[in-house]
C-alpha positions as CSV (number, residue, x, y, z in Angstrom):
1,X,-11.1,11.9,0.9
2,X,-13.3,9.8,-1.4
3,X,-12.0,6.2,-1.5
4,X,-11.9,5.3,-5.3
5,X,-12.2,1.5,-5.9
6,X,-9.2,2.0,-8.6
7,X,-7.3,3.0,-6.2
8,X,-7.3,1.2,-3.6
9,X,-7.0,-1.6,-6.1
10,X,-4.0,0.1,-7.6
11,X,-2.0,0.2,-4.1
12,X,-3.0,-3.2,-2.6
13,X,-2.5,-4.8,-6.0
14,X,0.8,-3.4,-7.2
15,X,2.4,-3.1,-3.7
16,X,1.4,-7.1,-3.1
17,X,3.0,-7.6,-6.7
18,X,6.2,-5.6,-5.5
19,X,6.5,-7.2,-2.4
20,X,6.6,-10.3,-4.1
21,X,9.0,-8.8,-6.5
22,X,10.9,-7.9,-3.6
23,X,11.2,-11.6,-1.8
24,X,11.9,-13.4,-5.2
25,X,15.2,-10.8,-5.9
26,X,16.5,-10.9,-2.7
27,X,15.6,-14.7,-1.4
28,X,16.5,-15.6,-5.1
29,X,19.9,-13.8,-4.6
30,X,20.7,-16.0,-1.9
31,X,19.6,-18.9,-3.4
32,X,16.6,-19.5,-1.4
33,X,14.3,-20.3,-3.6
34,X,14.2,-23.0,-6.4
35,X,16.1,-23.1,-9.7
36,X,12.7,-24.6,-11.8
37,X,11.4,-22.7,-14.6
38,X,7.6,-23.5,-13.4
39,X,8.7,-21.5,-9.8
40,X,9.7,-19.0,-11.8
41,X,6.6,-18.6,-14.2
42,X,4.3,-18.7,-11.3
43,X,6.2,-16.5,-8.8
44,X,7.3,-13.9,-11.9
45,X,3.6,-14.1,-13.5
46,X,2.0,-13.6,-10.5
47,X,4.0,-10.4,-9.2
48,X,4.1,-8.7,-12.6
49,X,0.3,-9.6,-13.4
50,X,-0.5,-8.0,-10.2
51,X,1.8,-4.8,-10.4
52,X,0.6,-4.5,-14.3
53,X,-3.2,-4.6,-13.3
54,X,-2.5,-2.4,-10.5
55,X,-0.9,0.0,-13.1
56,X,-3.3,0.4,-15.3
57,X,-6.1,0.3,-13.0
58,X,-4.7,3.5,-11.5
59,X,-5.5,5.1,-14.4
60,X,-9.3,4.8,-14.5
61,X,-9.4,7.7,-11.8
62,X,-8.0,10.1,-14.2
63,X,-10.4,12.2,-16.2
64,X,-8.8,11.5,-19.6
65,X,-6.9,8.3,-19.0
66,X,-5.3,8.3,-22.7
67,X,-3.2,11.0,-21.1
68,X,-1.6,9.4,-18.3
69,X,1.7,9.6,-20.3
70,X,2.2,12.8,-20.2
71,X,2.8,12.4,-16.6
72,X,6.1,10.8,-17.0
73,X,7.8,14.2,-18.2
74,X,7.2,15.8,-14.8
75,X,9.1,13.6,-12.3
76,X,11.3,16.5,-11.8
77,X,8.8,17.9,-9.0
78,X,6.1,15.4,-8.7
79,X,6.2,11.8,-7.3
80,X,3.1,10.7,-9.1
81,X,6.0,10.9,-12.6
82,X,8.5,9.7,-10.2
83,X,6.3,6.4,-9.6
84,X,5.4,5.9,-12.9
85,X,9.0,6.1,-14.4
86,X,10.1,3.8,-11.4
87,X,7.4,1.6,-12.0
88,X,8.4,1.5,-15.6
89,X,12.5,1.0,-14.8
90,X,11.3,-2.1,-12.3
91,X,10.3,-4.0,-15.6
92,X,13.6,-4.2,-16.7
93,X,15.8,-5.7,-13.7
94,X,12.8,-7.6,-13.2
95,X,12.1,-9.0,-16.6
96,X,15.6,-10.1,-17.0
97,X,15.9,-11.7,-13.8
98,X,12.7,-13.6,-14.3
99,X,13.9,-14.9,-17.9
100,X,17.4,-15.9,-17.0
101,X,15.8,-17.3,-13.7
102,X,13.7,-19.6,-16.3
103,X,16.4,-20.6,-18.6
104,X,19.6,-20.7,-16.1
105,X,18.1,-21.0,-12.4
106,X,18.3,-18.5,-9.5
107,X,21.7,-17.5,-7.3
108,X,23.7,-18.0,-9.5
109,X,26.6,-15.7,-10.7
110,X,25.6,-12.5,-12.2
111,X,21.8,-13.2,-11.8
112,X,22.6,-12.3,-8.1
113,X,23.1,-8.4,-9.0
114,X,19.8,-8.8,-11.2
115,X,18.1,-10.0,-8.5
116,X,19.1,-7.3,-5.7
117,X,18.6,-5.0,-8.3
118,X,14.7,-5.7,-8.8
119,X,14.4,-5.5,-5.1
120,X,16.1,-2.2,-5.0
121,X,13.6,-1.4,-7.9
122,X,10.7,-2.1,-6.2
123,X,11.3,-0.4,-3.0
124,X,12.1,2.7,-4.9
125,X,8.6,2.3,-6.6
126,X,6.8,1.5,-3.8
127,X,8.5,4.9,-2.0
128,X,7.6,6.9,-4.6
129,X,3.8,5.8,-4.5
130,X,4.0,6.6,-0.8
131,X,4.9,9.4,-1.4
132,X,2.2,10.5,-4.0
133,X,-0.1,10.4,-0.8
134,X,2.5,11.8,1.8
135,X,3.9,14.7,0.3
136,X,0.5,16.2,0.3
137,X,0.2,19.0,3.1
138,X,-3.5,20.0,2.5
139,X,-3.8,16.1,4.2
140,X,-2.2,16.2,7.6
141,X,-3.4,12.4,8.4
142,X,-1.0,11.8,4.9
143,X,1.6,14.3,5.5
144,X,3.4,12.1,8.1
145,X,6.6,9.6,7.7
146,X,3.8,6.7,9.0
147,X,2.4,7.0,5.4
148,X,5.4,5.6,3.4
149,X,6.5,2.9,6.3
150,X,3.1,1.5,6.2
151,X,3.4,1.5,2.6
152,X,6.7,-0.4,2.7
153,X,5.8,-2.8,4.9
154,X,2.3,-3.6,3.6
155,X,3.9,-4.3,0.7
156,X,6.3,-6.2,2.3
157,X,4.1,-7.8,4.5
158,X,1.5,-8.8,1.7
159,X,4.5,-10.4,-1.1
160,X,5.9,-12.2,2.0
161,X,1.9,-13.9,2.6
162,X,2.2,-14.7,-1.3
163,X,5.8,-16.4,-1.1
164,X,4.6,-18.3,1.6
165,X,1.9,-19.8,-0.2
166,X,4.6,-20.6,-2.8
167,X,6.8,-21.9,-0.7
168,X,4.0,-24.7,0.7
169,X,2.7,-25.6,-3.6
170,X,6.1,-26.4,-4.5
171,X,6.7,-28.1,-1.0
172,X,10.2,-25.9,-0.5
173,X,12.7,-27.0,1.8
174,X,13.2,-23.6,3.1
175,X,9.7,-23.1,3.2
176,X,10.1,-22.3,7.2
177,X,12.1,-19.7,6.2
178,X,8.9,-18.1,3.9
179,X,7.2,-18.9,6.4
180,X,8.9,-16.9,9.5
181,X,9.9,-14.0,6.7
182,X,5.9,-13.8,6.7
183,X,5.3,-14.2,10.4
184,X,7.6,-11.4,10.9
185,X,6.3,-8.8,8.2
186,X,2.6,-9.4,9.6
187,X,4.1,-8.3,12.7
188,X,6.0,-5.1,11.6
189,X,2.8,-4.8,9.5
190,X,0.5,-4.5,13.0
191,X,2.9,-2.8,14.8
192,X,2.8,0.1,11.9
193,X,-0.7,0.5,11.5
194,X,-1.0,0.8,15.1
195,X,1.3,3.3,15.0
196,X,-0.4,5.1,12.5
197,X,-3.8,5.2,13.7
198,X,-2.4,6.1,17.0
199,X,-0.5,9.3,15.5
200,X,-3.4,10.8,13.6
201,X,-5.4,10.3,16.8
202,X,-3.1,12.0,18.9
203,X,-2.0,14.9,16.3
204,X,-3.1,18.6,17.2
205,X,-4.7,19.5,14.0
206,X,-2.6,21.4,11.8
207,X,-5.6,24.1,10.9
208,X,-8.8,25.4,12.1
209,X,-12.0,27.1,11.1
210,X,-10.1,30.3,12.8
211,X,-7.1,29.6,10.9
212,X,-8.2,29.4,7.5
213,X,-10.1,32.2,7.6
214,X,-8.1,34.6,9.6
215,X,-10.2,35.4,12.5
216,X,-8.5,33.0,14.8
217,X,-5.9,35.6,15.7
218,X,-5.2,37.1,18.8
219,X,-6.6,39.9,18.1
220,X,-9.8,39.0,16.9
221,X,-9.8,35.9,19.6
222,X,-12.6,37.4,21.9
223,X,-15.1,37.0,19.0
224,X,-15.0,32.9,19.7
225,X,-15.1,30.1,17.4
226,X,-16.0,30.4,13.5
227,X,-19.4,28.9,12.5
228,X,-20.3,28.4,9.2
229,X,-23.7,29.9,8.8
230,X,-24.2,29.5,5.4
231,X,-22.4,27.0,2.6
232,X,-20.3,28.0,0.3
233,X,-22.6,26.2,-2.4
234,X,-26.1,25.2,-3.2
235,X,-25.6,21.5,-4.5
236,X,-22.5,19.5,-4.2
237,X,-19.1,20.1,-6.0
238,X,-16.1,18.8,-7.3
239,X,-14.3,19.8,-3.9
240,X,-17.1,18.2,-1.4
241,X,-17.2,14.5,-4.0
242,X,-13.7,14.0,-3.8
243,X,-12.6,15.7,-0.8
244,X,-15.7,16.0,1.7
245,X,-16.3,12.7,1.5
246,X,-17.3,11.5,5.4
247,X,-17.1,8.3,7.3
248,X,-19.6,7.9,10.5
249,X,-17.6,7.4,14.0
250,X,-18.8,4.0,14.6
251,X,-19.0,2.8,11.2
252,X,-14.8,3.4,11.2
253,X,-14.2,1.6,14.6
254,X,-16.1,-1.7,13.0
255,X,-13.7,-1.3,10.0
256,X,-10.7,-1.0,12.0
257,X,-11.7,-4.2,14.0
258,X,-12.0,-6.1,10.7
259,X,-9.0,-4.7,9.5
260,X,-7.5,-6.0,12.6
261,X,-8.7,-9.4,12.2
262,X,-8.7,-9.7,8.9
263,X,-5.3,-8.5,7.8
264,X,-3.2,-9.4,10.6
265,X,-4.3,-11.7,13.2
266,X,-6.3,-13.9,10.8
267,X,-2.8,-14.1,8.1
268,X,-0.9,-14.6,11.3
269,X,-2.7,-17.7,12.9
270,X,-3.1,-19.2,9.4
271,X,0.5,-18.8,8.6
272,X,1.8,-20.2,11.9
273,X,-0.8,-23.1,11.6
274,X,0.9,-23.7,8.0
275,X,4.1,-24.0,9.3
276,X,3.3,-26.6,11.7
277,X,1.3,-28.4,9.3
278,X,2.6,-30.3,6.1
279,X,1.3,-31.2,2.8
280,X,-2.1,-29.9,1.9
281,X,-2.9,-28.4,5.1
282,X,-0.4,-26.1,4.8
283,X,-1.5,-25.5,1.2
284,X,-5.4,-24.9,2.7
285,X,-4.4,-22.3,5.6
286,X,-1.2,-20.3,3.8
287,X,-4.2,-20.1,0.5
288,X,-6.8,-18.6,3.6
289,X,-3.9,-16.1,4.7
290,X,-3.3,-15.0,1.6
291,X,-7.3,-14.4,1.1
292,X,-7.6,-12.8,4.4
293,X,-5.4,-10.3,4.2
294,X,-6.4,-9.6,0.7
295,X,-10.0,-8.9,2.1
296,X,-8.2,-6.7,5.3
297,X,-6.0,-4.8,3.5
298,X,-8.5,-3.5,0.8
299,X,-10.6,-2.3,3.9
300,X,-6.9,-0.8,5.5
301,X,-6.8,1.2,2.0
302,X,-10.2,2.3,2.1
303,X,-10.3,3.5,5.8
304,X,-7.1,5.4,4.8
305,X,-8.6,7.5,1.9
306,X,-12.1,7.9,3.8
307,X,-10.5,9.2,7.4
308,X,-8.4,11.3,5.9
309,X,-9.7,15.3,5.6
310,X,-8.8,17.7,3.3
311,X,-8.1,21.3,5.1
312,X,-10.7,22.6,2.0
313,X,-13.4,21.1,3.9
314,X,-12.9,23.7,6.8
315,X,-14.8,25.9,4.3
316,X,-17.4,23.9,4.2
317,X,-18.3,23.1,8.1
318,X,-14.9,20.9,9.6
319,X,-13.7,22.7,12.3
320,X,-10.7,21.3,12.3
321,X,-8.1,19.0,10.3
């Protein structure tokens, strides 16, 4: 599939904003975090800024973006409404929480259901985005349950990164608690993508050449395998731009080692190096985590549109996907 730069922006952005979202509910609900109103405007900006820009920069891929809206009327049958009506429902929880966080301080009374709320909130959004990419069929390397637990915990993963870096600015005194919640999503975070990239590699493709076209029957199985002599079309199409697009062999094992270094055992070693460390060391090697995995997990998102294959493109030369 062709990797469009809005969105990839769109997942890494809004699911870093969520996961943030996420931490602040839930770490707020158990009074965690701190009660000041500048913790609050920083952690609160940041994740909504973040999920916002993520928003609307999802919309640039869309051929008449000033219609986007009318997507929300169908989340009946398709997840893409589902995640823009959840996405929309998260503001609410999560506005509220953030402004009585400001005036009254966090883990306190009521604000507890408000905070577990936004966290419920933005798991459901970040599920139904997942799911935009794994309910498709035509995309076997999509169509699996990998695709919305790498989601999760990506999101998880990079909001936990962000809350560390938090946690060392304001100097928290839980901050070893940010700190392991981060240790422990990078992790789950390399354990999933593992797991991922070791499924698709192993998964019998779900059609063929012989498939698609019908002559891969038993019947017709002595004639051997289907070629494709000729192309379909002349020039490139709509179908071969955004669905043909192809990523050489070597070019993708390079990738995945950055994405390896770069997303998880560069975020890990910095954040374990931040706990040990005080003061502004720990400020200089949670910021480089944070930037790290930024730069590894835009490359993760890319390497996930690009390997993926469309079963269209067995009509124009794939043998198999």
């Amino acid at each position: 599939m062709h990797p469009a730069k809005s969105v990839i922006f769109f997942t890494t952005a809004s699911g870093a904003g969520y996961g943030l979202l996420f931490w602040l509910g839930l770490y707020g609900s158990l009074g965690l975090l701190p009660a000041g109103a500048w913790f609050a405007v920083v952690g609160f900006g940041l994740a909504l800024i973040l999920v916002t820009a993520g928003l609307i920069s999802s919309t640039f891929h869309l051929g008449h973006p000033e219609r986007a809206w009318r997507a929300l009327s169908q989340w009946r049958s398709s997840w893409l409404s589902r995640e823009g009506v959840a996405a929309i429902v998260t503001y609410v929880p999560a506005g509220l929480y953030g402004l009585a966080w400001l005036i009254v301080g966090s883990g306190t009374g009521w604000m507890v259901i408000l905070g577990l709320l936004t966290a419920l909130a933005c798991v459901a959004t970040v599920i139904c985005t997942s799911m935009i990419y794994g309910s498709l069929k035509a995309i076997p390397a999509w169509h699996t349950g990998w695709t919305p637990a790498a989601y999760l915990v990506f999101a998880a993963m990079s909001g936990a990164v962000l809350l560390s870096l938090l946690g060392h600015l304001w100097r928290l005194p839980t901050v070893l608690v940010t700190d392991i919640t981060a240790l422990v999503a990078i992790a789950a975070g390399a354990l999933v993508k593992f797991g991922y990239w070791h499924a698709i590699a192993r998964a019998a493709p779900t059609s063929t050449a012989e498939s698609a076209t019908g002559l891969g029957t038993a019947a017709t199985a002595t004639r051997g395998k289907v070629r494709l002599i000729d192309p379909p079309h002349t020039m490139d199409n709509y179908l071969l731009t955004e669905m043909g697009y192809r990523v050489a062999r070597k070019h993708a094992t390079v990738l995945r080692d950055i994405v390896w270094a770069a997303a998880f055992v560069l975020p890990l070693g910095c954040v374990f190096v931040a706990l040990l460390a005080a003061g502004v060391g720990g400020m200089v090697f949670a910021t480089l985590a944070v930037l790290s995995m930024a730069v590894g997990l835009a490359i993760e998102r890319w390497l996930f549109f690009a390997e993926a294959k469309h079963v269209v493109t067995l009509y124009y030369g794939e043998s198999a996907a």
